[in-house]
C-alpha positions in Angstrom: -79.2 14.9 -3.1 -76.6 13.0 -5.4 -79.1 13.5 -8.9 -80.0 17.5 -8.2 -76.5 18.3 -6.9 -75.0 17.4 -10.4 -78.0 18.1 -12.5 -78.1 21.8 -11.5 -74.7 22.6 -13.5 -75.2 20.5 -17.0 -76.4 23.4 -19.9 -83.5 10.6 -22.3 -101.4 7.0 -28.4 -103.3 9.6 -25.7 -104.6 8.3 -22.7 -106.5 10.6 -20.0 -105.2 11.6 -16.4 -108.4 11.2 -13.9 -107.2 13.9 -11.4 -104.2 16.1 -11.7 -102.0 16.3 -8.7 -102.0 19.5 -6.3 -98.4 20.8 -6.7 -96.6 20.7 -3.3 -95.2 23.8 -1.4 -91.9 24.5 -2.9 -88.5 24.5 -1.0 -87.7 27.9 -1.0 -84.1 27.6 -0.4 -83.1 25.1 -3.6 -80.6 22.5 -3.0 -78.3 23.2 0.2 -75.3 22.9 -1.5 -72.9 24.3 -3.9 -73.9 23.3 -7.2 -70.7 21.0 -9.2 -69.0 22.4 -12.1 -70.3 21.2 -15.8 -66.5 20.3 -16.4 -66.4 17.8 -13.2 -69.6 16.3 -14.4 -68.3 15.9 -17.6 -65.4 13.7 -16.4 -68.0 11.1 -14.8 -69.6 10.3 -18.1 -68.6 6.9 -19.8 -67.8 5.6 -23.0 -70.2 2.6 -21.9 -73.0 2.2 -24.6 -76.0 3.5 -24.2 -79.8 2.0 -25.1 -82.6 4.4 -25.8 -85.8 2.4 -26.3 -89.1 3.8 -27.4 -92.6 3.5 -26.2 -95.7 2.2 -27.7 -96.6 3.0 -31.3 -100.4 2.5 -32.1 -99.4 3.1 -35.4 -96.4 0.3 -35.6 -93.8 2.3 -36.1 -91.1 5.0 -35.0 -88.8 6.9 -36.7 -86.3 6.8 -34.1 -83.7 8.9 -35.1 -86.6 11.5 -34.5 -87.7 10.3 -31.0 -84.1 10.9 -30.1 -82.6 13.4 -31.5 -82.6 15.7 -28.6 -81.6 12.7 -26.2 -78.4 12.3 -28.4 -77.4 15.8 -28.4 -77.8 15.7 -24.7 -75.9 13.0 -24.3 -72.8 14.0 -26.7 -72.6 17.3 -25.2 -72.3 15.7 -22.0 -69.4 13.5 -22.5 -71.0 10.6 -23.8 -68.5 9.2 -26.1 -69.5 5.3 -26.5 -72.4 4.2 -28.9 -75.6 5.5 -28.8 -78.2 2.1 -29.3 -81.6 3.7 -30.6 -83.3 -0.1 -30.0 -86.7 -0.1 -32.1 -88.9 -3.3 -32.0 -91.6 -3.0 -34.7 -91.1 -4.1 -38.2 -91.9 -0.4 -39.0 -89.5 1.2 -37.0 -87.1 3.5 -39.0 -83.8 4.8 -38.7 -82.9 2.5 -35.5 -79.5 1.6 -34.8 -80.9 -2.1 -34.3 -84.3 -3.1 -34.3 -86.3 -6.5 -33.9 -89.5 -7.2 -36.4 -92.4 -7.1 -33.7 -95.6 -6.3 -33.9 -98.2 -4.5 -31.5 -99.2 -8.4 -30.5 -95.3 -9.6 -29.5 -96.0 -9.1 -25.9 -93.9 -6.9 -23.4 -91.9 -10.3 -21.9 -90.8 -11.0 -25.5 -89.2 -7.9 -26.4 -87.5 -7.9 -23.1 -86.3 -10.9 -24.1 -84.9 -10.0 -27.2 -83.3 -6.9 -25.2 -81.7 -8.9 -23.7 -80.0 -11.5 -25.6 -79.0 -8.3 -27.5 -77.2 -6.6 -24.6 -75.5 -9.9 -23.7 -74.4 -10.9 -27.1 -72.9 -7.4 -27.8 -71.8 -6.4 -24.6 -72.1 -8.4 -21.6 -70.5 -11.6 -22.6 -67.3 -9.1 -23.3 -67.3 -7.5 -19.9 -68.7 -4.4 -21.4 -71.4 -2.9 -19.3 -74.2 -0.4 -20.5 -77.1 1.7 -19.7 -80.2 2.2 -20.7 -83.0 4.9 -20.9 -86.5 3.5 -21.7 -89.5 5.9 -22.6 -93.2 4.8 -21.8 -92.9 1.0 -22.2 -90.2 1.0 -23.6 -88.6 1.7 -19.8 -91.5 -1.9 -19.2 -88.9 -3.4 -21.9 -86.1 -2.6 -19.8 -87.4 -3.8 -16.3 -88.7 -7.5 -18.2 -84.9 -8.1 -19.8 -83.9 -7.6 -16.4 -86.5 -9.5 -14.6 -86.4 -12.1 -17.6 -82.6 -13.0 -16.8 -83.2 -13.4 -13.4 -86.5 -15.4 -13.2 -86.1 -17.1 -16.5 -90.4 -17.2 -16.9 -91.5 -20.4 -17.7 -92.4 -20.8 -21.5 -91.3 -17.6 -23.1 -88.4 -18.9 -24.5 -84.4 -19.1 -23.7 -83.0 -16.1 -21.8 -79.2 -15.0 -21.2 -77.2 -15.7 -18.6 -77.0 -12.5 -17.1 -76.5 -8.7 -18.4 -74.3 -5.7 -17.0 -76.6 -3.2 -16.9 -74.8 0.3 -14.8 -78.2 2.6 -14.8 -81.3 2.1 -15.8 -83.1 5.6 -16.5 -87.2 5.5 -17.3 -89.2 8.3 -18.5 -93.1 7.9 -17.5 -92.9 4.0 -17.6 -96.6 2.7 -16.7 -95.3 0.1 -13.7 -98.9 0.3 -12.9 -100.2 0.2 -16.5 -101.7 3.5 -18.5 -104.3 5.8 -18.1 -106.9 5.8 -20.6 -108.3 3.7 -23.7 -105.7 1.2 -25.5 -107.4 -1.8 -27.7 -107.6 -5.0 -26.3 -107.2 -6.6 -29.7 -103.6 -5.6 -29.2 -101.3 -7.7 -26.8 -99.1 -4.6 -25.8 -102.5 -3.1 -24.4 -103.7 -5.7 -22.5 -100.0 -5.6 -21.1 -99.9 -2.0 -20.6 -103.8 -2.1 -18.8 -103.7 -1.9 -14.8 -103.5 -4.9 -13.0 -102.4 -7.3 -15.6 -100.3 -10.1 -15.5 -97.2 -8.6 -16.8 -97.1 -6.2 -14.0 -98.2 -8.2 -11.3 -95.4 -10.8 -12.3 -92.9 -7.4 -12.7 -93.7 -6.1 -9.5 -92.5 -9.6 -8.1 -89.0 -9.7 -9.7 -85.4 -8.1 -8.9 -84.7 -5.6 -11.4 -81.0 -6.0 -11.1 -78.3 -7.0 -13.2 -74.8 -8.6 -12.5 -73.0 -6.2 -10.1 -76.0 -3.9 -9.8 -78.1 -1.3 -11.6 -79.0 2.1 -10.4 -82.6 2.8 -11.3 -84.0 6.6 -12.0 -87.5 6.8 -12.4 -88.8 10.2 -13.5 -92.3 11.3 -13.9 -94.9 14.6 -14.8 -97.6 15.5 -12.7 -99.2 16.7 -15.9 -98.8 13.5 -17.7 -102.1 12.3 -19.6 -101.0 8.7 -20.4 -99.3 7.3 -18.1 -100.0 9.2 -14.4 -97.2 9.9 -11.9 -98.4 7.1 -9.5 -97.3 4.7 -12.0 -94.4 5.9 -13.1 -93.0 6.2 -9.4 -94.2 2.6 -8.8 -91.4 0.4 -9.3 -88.5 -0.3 -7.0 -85.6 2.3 -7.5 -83.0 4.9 -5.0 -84.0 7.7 -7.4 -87.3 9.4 -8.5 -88.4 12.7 -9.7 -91.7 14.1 -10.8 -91.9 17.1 -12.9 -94.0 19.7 -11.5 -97.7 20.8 -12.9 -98.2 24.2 -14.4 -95.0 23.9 -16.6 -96.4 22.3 -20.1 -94.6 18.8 -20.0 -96.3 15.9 -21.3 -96.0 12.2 -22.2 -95.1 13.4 -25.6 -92.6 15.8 -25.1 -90.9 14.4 -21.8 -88.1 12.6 -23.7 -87.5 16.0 -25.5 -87.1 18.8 -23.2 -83.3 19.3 -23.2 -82.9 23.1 -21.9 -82.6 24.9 -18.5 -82.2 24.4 -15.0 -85.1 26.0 -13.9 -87.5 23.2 -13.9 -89.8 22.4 -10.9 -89.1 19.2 -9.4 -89.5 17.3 -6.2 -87.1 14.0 -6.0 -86.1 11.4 -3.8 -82.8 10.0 -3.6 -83.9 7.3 -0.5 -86.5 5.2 -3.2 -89.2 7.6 -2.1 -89.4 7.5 1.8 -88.4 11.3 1.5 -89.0 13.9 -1.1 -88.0 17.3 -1.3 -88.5 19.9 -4.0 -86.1 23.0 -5.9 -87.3 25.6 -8.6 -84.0 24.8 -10.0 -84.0 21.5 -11.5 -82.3 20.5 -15.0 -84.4 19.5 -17.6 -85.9 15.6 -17.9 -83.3 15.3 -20.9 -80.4 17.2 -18.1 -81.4 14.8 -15.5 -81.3 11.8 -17.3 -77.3 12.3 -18.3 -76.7 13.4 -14.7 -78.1 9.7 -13.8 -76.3 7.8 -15.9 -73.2 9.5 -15.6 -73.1 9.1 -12.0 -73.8 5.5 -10.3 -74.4 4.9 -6.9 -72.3 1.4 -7.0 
């Protein structure tokens, strides 16, 4: 109950969903427990940086002071006080903080590489320790810098010693690859198709920095791109899927910032449990909550 405990009190290219999910019976009740004040959930928020990585762009681009506008209000007005890192990764990307000159053929491995060398040669080699929200494959970017350091995969190039990474928070990452059409003439596709290499070799691999990293995966049953399934699929303590009937989709997940009236059913046990309120915070609400408040 750690995530919905705090969340409940603060004010992170279309592809086709076969078969909705049937909504499960709601806990009448809510959370058992008292609710935490917004001021006491202020005081666990860090000045640690913060990444915010982007999904795939069919088009090559993102502005990404735009993706994240809402994600960076959030954040500030929840006591984030360190740097806010909007990472971008295509030569087209606009108004990133940083962003590397890929293309839609620099495959998934290789940005996480680059991730990664750029959270160790800003922050990890100085003891500074971050977190990171990744939406769509951009939270596939996350896992492979992770993954990357660890395994150090033959032939895609020289990797970091190792990163401090706190929380890692995804929103509707395909673990099991998308939903839908994506080109094969583009290497991000055929990384992003189910069943393909990358995420076989992902599924294999510790997702764990030095010291640890808290994983929140968080998923909509209503998602058309990438379905629930396979945003729940990778190893993690925390998950949550947005509820159907309530208008939240792969486009606007990263952007809903309001209420505490969202319904939800989560897992704090990595899934062998879930139960479900009518009061959870929104994805944006939920994803400070996370990376305000490690479990190491």
């Amino acid at each position: 109950m750690r995530r919905i405990l705090r969340a409940a009190a603060l004010p992170a290219v279309a592809f086709s969903l076969c078969a909705a999910q049937a909504a499960p019976a709601l806990a009448a009740s809510g959370p058992p427990a008292a609710p935490r004040t917004r001021a006491a959930d202020t005081a666990t928020a860090s000045s640690d940086p913060v990444y915010l990585v982007h999904g795939l762009q069919l088009r090559g681009g993102t502005d990404c002071a735009a993706t994240w506008k809402q994600a960076n209000a959030v954040l500030r007005s929840s006591g984030f006080t360190g740097p806010l890192v909007t990472w971008g990764y295509y030569s087209h990307d606009t108004h990133c903080t940083r962003h590397e000159s890929g293309t839609l053929n620099t495959p998934v491995l290789e940005l996480g590489r680059r991730l990664a060398w750029d959270v160790y040669q800003r922050y990890s080699r100085h003891g500074v320790p971050v977190r990171v929200v990744g939406h769509s494959m951009g939270g596939l970017v996350a896992a492979t810098a992770l993954a990357g350091v660890k395994a150090r995969p033959h032939g895609s190039g020289s990797w970091p010693p190792y990163l401090l990474v706190k929380d890692v928070v995804t929103l509707s990452a395909p673990f099991r690859g998308i939903a839908g059409s994506c080109s094969s003439s583009y290497r991000q596709c055929r990384d992003l198709k189910p069943g393909s290499a990358l995420q076989l070799w992902l599924a294999r691999q510790s997702l764990q920095g030095r010291g640890g990293t808290d994983w929140t995966l968080v998923s909509a049953a209503e998602d058309t791109r990438v379905p629930y399934r396979s945003a729940l699929a990778a190893a993690a303590k925390h998950k949550v899927e947005y509820l159907s009937g309530q208008g939240i989709t792969h486009y606007n997940l990263h952007r809903l910032d309001s209420g505490h009236s969202w319904r939800i059913r989560y897992s704090d046990n990595g899934g062998a449990s879930y139960k479900t309120t009518r009061r959870g915070p929104s994805p944006l609400r939920y994803t400070a909550v996370a990376l305000a408040s490690s479990s190491h």
